[in-house]
C-alpha positions in Angstrom: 0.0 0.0 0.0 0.8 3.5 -0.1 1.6 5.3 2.4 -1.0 8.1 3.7 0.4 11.6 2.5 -1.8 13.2 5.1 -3.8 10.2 7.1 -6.7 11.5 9.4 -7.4 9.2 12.5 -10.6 8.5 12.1 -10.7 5.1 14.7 -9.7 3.2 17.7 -9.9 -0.6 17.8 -11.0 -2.2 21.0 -11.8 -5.3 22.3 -13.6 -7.9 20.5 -17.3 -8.5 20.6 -18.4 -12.2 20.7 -16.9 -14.9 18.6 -17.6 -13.7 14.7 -14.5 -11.3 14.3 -16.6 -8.5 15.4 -14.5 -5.7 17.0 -15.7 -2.7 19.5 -14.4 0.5 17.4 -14.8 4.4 18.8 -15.4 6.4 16.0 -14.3 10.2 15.5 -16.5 10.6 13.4 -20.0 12.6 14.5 -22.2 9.8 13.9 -20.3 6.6 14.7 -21.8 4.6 11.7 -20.8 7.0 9.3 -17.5 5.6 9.5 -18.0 3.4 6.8 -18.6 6.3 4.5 -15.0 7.0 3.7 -14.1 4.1 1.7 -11.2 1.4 3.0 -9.6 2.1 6.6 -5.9 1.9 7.1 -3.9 1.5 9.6 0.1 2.9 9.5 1.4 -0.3 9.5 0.3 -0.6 5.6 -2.4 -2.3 6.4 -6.3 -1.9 4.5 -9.3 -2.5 6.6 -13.3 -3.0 4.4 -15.9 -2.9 6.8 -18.4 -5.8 6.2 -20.8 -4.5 8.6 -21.3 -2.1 11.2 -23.6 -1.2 14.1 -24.4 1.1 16.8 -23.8 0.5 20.5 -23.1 1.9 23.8 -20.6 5.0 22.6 -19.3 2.9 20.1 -19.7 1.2 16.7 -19.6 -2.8 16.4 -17.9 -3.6 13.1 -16.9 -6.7 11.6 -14.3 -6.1 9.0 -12.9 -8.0 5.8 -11.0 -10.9 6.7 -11.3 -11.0 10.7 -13.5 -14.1 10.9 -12.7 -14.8 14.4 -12.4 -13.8 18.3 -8.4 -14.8 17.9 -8.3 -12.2 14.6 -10.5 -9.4 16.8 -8.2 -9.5 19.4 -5.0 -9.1 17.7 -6.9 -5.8 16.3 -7.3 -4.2 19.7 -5.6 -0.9 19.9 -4.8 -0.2 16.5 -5.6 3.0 15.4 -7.3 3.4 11.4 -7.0 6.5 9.5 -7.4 7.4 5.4 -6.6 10.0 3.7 -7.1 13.9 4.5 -8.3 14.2 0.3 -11.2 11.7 1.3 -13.1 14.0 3.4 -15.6 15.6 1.9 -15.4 19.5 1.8 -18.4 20.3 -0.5 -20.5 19.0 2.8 -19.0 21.8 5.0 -20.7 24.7 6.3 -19.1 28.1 5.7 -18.2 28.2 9.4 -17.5 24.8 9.3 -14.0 23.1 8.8 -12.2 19.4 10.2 -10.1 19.5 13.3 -7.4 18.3 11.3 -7.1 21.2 9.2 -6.5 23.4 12.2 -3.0 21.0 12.6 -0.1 23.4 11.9 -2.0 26.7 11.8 0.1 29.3 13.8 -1.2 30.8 16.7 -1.0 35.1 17.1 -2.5 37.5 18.9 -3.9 40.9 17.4 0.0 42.6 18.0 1.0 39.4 15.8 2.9 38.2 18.2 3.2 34.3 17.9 2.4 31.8 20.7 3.4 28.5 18.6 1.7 26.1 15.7 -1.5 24.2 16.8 -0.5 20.6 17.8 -3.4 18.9 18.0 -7.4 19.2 18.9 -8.3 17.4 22.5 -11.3 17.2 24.6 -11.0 15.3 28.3 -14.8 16.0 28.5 -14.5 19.8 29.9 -14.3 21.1 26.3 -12.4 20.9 23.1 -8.8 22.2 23.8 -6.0 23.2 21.2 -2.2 22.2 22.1 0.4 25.1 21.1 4.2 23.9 20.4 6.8 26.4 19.4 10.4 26.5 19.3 12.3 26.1 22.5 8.8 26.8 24.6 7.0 23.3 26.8 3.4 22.7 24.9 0.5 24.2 26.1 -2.9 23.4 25.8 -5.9 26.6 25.4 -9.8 26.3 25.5 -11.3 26.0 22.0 -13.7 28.8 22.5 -15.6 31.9 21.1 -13.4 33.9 23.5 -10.1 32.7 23.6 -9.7 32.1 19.6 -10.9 34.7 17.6 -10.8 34.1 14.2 -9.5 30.8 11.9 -8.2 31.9 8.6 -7.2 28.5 6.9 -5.8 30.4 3.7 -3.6 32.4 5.8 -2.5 29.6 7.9 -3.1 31.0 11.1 -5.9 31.6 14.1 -5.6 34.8 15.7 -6.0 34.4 19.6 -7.2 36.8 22.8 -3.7 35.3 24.8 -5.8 36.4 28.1 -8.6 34.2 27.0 -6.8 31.6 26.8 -4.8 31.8 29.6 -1.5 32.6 28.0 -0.9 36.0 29.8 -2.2 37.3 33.0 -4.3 40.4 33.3 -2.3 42.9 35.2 -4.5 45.4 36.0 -7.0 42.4 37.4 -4.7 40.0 38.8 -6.6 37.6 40.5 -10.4 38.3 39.4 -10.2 36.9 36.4 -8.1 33.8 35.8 -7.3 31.1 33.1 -11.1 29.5 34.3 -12.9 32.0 33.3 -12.8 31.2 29.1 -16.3 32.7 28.1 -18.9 30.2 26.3 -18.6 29.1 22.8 -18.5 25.1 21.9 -17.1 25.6 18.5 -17.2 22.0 16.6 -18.2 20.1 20.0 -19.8 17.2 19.6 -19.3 17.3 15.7 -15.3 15.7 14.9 -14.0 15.4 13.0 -15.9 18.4 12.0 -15.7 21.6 13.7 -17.2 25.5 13.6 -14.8 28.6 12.1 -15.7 31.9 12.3 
């Protein structure tokens, strides 16, 4: 196979579910059945992966794919992550304000001076939130609240979000140290609920 020029996780493996081959998969996708949508998984080992059949369940989707026939099969599955290819996603289904997590990878984060706090890292959410990791040189990663507040603007074309640093708890307030901290990030659930999709302004 190929390798993925730009592969988009789009699973998790678990455990296996009974004795057919069927595996336990959580799905990034915003409706877990979807997943068989995008055409053939893959997984970075080189690996291709055709789902056969697919169901809902309990926060995930039950899938028995090509080839995994039994329990022993499922289990040798569990942990593998499945991706395809960024190209596979279809735009002409976006919103306006719309846009994947995955394009927001490698935008650079500045403020309205244009000073720059880093490239986004990565898109998280430890169920307070969708968060955005910031790496730059020589600087520890640091993770801001995906909100209305703290990031301002996306501008894809540009290659860049532009950022309120106090929002996002980059910066302290010094004329009101102490009444409003990093907590306090405003409203604004931008793309929650919806990955890989997410809301732009």
């Amino acid at each position: 196979m190929t390798k993925l020029q730009n592969p988009i996780l789009m699973a998790t493996i678990g455990a296996a579910q009974g004795l057919r081959g069927e595996v336990r998969v959580r799905s990034f996708t915003a409706d877990p059945l979807a997943l068989g949508d995008y055409g053939h998984l893959h997984s970075m080992d080189g690996r291709v992966f055709e789902i056969l059949e697919i169901r809902d369940a309990k926060n995930v989707a039950i899938i028995r794919f090509r080839g995994v026939n039994d329990r022993n099969s499922a289990e040798a599955l569990n942990g593998l992550e499945l991706f395809i290819e960024r190209e596979n996603l279809p735009d002409d289904e976006l919103e306006d304000d719309e846009f994947y997590y995955a394009d927001l990878e490698g935008l650079e984060a500045v403020d309205a001076d244009g000073k720059s706090y880093g490239t986004v890292s990565g898109v998280y959410d430890f169920g307070a939130g969708d968060l955005l990791e910031l790496k730059g040189p020589g600087r520890r990663p640091v993770l801001i609240p995906f909100s209305e507040a703290a990031v301002l603007e996306i501008d894809l074309e540009a290659g860049r979000i532009l950022i309120d640093p106090q929002a996002a708890g980059l910066i302290d307030d010094a004329d009101d140290k102490g009444n409003k901290g990093p907590g306090e990030r405003g409203k604004g659930d931008r793309g929650k609920g919806a990955p890989p999709k997410g809301q732009g302004k």
